[in-house]
Each structure stands twice: as C-alpha cells, then as structure tokens.
N, CA and C of each residue as an Amber inpcrd file, in Angstrom:
protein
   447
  10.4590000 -10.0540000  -4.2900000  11.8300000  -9.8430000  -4.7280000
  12.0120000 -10.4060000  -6.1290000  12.8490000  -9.4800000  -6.7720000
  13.0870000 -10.2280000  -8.2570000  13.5670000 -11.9850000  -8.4300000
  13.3950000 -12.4940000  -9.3840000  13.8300000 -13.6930000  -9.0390000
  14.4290000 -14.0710000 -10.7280000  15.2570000 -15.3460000 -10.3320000
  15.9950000 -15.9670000 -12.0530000  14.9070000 -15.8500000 -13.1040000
  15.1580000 -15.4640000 -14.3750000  14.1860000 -15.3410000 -15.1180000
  13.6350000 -13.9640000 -15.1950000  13.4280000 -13.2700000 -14.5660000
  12.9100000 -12.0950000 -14.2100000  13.8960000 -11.1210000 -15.0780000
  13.3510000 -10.1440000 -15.7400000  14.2160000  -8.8760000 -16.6270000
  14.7560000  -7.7610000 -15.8890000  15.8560000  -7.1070000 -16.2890000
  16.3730000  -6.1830000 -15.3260000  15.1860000  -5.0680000 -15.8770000
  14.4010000  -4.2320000 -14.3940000  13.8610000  -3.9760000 -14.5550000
  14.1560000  -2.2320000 -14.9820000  13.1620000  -1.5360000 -15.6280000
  13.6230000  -0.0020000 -16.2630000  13.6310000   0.7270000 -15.2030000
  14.7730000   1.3430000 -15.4800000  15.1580000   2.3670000 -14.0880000
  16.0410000   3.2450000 -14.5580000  15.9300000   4.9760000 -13.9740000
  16.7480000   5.8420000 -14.6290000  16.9840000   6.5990000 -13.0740000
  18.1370000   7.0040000 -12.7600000  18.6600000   7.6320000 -11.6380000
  19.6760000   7.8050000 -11.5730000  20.1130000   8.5210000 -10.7400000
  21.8270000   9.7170000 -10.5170000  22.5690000   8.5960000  -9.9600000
  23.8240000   8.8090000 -10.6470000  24.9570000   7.8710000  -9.6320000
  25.8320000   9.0060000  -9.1060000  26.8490000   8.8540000  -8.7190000
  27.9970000   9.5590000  -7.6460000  28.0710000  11.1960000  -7.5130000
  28.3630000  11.2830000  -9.6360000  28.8730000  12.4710000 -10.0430000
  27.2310000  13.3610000 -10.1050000  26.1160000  12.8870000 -10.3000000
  24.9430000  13.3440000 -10.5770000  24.6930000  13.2210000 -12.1180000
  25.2230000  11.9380000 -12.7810000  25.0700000  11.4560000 -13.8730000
  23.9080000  10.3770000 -14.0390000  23.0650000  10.8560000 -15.2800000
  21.7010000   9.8720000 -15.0570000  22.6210000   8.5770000 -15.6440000
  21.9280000   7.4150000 -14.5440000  22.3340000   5.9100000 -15.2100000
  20.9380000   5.2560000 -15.8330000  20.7520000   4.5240000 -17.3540000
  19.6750000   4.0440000 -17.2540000  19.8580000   2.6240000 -17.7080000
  18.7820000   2.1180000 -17.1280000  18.8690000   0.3860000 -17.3640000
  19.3540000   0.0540000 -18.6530000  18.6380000   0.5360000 -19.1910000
  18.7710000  -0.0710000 -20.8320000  19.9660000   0.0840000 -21.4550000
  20.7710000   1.1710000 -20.7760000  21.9450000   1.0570000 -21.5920000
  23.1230000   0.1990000 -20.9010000  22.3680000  -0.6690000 -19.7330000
  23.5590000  -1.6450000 -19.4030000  23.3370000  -2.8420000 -19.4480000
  22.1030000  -3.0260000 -20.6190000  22.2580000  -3.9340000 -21.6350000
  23.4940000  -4.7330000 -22.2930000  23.6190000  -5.6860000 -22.4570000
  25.1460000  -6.3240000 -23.4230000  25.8770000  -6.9850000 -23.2410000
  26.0710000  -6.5290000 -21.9210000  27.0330000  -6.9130000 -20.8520000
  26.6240000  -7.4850000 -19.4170000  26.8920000  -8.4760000 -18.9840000
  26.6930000  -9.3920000 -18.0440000  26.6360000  -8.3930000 -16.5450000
  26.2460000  -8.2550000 -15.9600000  25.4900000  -7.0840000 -15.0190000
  25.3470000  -7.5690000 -13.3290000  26.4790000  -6.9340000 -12.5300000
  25.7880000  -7.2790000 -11.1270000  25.7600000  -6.2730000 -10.6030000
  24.1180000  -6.1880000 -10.0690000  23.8860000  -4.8730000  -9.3460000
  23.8780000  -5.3410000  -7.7830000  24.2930000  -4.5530000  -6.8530000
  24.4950000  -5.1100000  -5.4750000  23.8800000  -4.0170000  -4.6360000
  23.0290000  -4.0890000  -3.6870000  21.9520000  -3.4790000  -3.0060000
  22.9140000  -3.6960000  -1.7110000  23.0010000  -2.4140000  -0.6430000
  23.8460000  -2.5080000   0.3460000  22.8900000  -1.0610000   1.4950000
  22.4290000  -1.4640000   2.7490000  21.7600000  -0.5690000   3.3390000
  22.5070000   0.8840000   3.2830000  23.4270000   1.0620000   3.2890000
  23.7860000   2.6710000   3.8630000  25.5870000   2.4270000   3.1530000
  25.3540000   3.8570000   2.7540000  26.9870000   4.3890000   2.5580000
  27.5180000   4.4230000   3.7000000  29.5170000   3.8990000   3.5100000
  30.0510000   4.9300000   4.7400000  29.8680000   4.0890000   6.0170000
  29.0770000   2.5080000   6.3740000  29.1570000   2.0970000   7.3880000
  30.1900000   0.6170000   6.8880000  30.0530000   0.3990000   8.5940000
  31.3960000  -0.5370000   8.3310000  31.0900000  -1.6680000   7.1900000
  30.6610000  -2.6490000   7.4120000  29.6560000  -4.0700000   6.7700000
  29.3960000  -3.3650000   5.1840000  28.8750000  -2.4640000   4.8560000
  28.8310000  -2.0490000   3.6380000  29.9880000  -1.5760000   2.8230000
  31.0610000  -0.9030000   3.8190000  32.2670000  -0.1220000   3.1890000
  32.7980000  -1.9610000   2.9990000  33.2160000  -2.4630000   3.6840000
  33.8770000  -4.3190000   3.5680000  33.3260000  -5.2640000   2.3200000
  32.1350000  -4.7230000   2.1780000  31.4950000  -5.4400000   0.9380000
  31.8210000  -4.2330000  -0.1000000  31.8610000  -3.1180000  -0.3090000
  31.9980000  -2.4860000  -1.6070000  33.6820000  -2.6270000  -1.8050000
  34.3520000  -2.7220000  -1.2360000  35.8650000  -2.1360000  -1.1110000
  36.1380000  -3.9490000  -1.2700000  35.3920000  -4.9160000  -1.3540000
  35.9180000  -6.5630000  -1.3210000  35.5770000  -6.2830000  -3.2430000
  34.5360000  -6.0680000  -3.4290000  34.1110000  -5.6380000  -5.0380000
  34.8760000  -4.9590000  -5.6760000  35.5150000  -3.8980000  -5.3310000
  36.6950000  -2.9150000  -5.7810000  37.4290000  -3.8960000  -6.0530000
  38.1550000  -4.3640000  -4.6200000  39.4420000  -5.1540000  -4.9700000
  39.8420000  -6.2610000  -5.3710000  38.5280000  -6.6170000  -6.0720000
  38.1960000  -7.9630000  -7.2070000  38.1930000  -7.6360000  -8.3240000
  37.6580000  -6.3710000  -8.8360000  37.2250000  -5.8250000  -9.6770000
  37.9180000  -6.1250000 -10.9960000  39.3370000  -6.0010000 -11.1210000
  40.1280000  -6.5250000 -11.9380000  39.4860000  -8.2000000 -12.6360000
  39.4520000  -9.2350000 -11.8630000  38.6870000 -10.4150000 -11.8420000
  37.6820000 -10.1610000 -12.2710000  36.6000000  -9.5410000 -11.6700000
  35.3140000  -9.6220000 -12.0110000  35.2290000  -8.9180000 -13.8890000
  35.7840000  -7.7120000 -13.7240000  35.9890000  -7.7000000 -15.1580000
  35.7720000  -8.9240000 -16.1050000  37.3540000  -9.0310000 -15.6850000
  37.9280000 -10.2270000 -16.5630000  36.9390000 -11.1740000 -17.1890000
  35.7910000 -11.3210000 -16.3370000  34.9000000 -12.5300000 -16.3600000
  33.5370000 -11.7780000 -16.6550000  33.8270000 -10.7630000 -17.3480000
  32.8220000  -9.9960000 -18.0840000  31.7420000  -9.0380000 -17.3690000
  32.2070000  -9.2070000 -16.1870000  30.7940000  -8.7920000 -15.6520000
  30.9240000  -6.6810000 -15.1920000  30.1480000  -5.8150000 -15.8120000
  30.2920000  -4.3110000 -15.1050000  29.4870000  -4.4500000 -13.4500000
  29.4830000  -3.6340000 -13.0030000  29.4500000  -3.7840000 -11.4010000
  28.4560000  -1.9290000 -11.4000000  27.5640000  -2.4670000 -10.0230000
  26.0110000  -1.1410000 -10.1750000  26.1430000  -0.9630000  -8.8100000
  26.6220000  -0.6110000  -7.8650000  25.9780000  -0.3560000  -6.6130000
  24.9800000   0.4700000  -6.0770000  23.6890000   0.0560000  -5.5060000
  22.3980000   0.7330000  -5.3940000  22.3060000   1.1230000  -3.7290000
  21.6430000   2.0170000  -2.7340000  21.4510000   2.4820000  -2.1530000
  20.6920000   3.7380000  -1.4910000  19.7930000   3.7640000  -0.9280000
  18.9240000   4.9430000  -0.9020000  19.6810000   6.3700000  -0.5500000
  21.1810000   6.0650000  -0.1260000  21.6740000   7.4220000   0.0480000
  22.1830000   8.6140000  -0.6250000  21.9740000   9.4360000  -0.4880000
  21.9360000  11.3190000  -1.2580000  23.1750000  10.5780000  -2.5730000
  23.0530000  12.0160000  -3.2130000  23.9910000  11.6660000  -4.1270000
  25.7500000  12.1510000  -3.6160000  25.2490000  13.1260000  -2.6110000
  26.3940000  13.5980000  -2.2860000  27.2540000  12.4660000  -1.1030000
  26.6300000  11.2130000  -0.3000000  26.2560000  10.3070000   0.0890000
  27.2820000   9.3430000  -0.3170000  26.7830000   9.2280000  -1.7100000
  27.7380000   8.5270000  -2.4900000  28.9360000   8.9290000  -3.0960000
  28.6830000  10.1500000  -3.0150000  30.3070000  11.0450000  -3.8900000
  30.9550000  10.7200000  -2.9100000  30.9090000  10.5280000  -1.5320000
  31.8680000  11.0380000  -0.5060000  32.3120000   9.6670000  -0.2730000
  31.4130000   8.9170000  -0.3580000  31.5420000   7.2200000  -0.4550000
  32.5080000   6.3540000  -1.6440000  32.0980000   6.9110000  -3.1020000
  32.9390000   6.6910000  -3.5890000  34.4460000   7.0960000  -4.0000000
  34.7280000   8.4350000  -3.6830000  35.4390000   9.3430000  -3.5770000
  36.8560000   8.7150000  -2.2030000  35.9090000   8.1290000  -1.2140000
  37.2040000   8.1270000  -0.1820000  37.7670000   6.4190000  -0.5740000
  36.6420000   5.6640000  -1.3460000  37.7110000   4.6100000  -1.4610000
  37.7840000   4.2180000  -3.1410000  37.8460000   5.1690000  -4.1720000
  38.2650000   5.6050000  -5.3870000  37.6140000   4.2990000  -6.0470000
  36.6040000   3.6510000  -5.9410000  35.8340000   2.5700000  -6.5220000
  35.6910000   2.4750000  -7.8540000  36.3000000   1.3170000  -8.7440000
  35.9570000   1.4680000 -10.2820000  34.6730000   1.5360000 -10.7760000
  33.2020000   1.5760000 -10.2330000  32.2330000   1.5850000 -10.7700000
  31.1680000   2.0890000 -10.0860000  30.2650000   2.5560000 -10.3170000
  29.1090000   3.2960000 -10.2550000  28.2670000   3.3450000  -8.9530000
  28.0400000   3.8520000  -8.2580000  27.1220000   4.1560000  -6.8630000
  25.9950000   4.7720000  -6.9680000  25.1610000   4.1540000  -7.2880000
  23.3490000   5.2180000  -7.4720000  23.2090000   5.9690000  -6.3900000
  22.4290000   6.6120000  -6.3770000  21.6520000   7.3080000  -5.4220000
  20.1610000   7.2360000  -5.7460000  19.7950000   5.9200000  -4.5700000
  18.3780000   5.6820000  -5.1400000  17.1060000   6.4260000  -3.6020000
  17.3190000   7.7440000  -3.6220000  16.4500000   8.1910000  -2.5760000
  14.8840000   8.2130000  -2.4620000  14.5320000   7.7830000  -3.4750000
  12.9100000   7.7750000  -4.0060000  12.6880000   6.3760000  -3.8000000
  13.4180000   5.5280000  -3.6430000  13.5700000   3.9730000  -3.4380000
  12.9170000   3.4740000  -5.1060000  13.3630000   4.1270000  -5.9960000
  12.2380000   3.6380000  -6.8200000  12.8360000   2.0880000  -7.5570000
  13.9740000   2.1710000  -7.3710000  15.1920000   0.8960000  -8.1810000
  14.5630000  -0.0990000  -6.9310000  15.0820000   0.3450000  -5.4390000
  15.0780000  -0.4280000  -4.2870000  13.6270000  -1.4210000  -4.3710000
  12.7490000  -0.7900000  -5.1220000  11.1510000  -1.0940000  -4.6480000
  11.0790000  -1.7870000  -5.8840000  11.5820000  -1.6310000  -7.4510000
  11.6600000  -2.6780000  -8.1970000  12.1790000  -3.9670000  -8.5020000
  13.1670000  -4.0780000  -7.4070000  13.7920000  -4.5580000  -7.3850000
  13.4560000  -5.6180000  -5.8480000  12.5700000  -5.2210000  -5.0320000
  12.2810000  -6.1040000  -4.0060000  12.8120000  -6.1470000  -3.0390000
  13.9320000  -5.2340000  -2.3670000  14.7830000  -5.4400000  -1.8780000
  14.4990000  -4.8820000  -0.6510000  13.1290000  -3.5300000  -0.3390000
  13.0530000  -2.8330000   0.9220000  11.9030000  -3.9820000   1.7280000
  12.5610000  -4.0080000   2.4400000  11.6260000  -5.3870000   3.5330000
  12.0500000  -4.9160000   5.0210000  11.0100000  -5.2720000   5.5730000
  10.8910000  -6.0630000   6.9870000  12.0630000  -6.6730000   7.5920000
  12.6660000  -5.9810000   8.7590000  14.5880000  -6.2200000   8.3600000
  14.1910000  -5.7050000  10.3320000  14.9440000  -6.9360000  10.9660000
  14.8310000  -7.1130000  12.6410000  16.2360000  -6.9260000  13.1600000
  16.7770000  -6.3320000  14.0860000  18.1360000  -5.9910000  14.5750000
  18.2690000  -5.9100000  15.8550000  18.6080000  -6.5080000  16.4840000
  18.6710000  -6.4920000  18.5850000  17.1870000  -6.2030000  18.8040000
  16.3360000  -7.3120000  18.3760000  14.7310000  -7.3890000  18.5070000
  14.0230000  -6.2960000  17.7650000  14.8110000  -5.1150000  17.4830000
  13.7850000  -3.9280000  17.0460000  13.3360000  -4.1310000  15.2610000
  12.3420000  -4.0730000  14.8750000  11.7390000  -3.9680000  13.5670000
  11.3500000  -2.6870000  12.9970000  12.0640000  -3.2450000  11.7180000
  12.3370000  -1.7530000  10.6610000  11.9250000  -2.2910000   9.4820000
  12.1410000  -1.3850000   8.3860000  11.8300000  -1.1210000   7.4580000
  13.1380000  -0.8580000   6.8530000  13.9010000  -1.6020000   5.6130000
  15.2190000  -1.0520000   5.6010000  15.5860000  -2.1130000   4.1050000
  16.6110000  -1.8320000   3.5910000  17.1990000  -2.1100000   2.5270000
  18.1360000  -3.5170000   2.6650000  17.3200000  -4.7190000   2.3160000
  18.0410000  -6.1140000   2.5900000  19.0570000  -6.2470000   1.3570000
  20.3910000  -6.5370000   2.1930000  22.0450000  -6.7310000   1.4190000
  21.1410000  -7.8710000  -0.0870000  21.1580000  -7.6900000  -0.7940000
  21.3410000  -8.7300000  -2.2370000  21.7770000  -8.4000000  -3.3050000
  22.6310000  -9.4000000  -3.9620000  23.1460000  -9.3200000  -4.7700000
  22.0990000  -9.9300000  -6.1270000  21.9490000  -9.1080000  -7.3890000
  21.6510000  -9.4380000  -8.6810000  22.4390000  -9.7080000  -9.4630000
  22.2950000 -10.7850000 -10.5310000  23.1450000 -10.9220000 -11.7260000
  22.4380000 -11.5010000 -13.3520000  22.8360000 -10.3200000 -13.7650000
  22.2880000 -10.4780000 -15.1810000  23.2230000 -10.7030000 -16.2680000
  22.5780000 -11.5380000 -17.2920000  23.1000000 -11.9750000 -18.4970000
  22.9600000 -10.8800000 -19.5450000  23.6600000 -10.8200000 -21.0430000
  23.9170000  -9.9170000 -21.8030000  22.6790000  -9.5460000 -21.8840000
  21.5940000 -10.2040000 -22.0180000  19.9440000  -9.7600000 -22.5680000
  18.8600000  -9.4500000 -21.1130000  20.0800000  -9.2630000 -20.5500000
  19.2070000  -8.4060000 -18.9780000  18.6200000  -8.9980000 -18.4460000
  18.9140000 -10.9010000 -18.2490000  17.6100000 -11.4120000 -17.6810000
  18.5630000 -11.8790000 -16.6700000  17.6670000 -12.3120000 -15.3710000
  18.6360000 -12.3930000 -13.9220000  18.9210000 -13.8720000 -13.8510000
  19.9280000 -14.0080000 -13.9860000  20.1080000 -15.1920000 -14.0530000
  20.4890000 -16.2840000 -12.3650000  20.6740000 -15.1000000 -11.2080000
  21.6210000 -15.8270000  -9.9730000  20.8510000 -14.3830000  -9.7430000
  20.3460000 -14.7560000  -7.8840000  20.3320000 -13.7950000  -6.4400000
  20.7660000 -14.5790000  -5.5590000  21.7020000 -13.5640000  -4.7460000
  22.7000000 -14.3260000  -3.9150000  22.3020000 -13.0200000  -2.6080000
  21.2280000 -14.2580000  -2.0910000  20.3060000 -13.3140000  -1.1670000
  21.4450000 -12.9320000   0.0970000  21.9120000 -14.1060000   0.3170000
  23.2700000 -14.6610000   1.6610000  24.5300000 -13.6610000   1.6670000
  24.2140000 -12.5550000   1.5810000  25.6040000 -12.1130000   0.8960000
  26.6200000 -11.6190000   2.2090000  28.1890000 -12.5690000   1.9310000
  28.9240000 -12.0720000   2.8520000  30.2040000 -11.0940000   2.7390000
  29.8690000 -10.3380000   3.1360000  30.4180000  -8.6660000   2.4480000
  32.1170000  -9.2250000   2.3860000  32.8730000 -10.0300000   3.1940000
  34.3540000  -9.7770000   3.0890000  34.4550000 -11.3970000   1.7740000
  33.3960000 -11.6880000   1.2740000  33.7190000 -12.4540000   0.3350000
  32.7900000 -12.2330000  -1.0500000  31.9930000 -11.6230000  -0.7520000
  31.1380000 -11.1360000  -2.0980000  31.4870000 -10.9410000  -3.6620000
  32.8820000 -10.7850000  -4.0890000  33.3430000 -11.3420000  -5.0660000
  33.0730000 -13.0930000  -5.7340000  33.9630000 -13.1150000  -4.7530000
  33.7030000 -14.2700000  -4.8600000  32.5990000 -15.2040000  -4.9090000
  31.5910000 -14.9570000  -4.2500000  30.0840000 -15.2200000  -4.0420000
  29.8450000 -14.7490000  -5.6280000  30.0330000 -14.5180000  -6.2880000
  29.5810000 -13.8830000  -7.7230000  30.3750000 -14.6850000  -8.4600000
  31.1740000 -14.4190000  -8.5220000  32.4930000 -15.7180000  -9.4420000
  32.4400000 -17.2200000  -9.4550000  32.1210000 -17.7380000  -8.1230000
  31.7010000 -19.4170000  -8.4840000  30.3700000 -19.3660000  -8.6570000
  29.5000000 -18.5970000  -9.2470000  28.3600000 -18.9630000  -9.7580000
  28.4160000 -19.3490000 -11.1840000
C-alpha cells in the first residue's frame, strides 16, 4: 500500500461523465483521493454523501476531493447523479489506480475470503507527495477524519 512520502502515483482514467482524469493535472493543490468498495451501497453512499456534505469545509481548507472505485462508468454517473456530489467519481474497472495505489487486498466478511477493494483514504500535498493514510476510515465521519489531520 502507498505510504507518507510516497508520490501520487501516474494514472489516467474516466470519471462520471466519461471525462479522462489525469494525475498530473491534480498537481497544486492539496489532494484526497478516497477508495470506497462499490457504488450505490449503503456504508459507501454514508461515506461519499458525509464528503459531499463537508465539502464546503474541506474546500475551505484547500483540499479537491477524487473518489476511486472499480465500478462502470455508468456505475458512477448513476451514483453521482442521484446524490449531485461536488467532485469527481473514477471509474477504475481495469483496477489499474486500485493496484497502484495498494488498495485491492485480501478483505474477510462473515468468515468468507475475497479479494476486494479496502476503504482508504489518501492525502496529498501541493507537490503530490502523500502526506497522511487514514487506513481506519469511518464513513459517517470521514470528513472529519481528514480535517484534524
């Protein structure tokens, strides 16, 4: 998994609308990208929609906002679309962000073992380097989990 110190790594892929996003141009600006298993379920909609409705704040305090996920693009249109989110929803189906980023692991649920996309939060400084992973992440406070860092 990426760790402090570590550079946001190069990555080019579709967000909501089927607009390419690429790393480099979110350069500048203080950067949290947030990794969430699946569009559209409960625990994930509570953590993106807690980010929304911080968002104002989080601004404020410089930071643009990336949400990553292996689901379709249409996945995410429908995702971001029903709860009108100020910022960006990838569609990372190739896992190729997910897999640079460290995040697809070994993930256990009512005893059964999978293969699946562990909740973490990234945060980068203007020069793209990660400064905070906030592996713990608790979706109805996850703003906040970003803000007292």
């Amino acid at each position: 998994m990426l760790k402090v110190g570590d550079k946001l790594p190069e990555f080019e892929e579709l967000n909501q609308d089927g607009e390419t996003v690429t790393s480099s141009k979110l350069i500048g600006k203080k950067l949290v990208v947030f990794f969430y298993p699946q569009a559209n379920t409960p625990t994930c909609t509570v953590e993106a929609c807690n980010l929304s409705d911080n968002y104002t704040k989080l601004k404020k305090a410089g930071f643009q906002l990336l949400g990553i996920s292996g689901d379709s693009v249409k996945k995410q249109k429908n995702f971001h679309s029903k709860f009108a989110f100020p910022y960006d929803l990838i569609a990372d189906e190739n896992r190729n962000i997910i897999e640079k980023f460290g995040v697809w692991q070994e993930k256990k649920t009512f005893g059964k073992t999978y293969m699946g996309i562990v909740r973490t939060t990234f945060i980068f400084d203007e020069n793209g380097i990660c400064t905070r992973v906030i592996e713990k992440v608790t979706s109805k406070t996850a703003a906040e989990q970003i803000l007292e860092g």
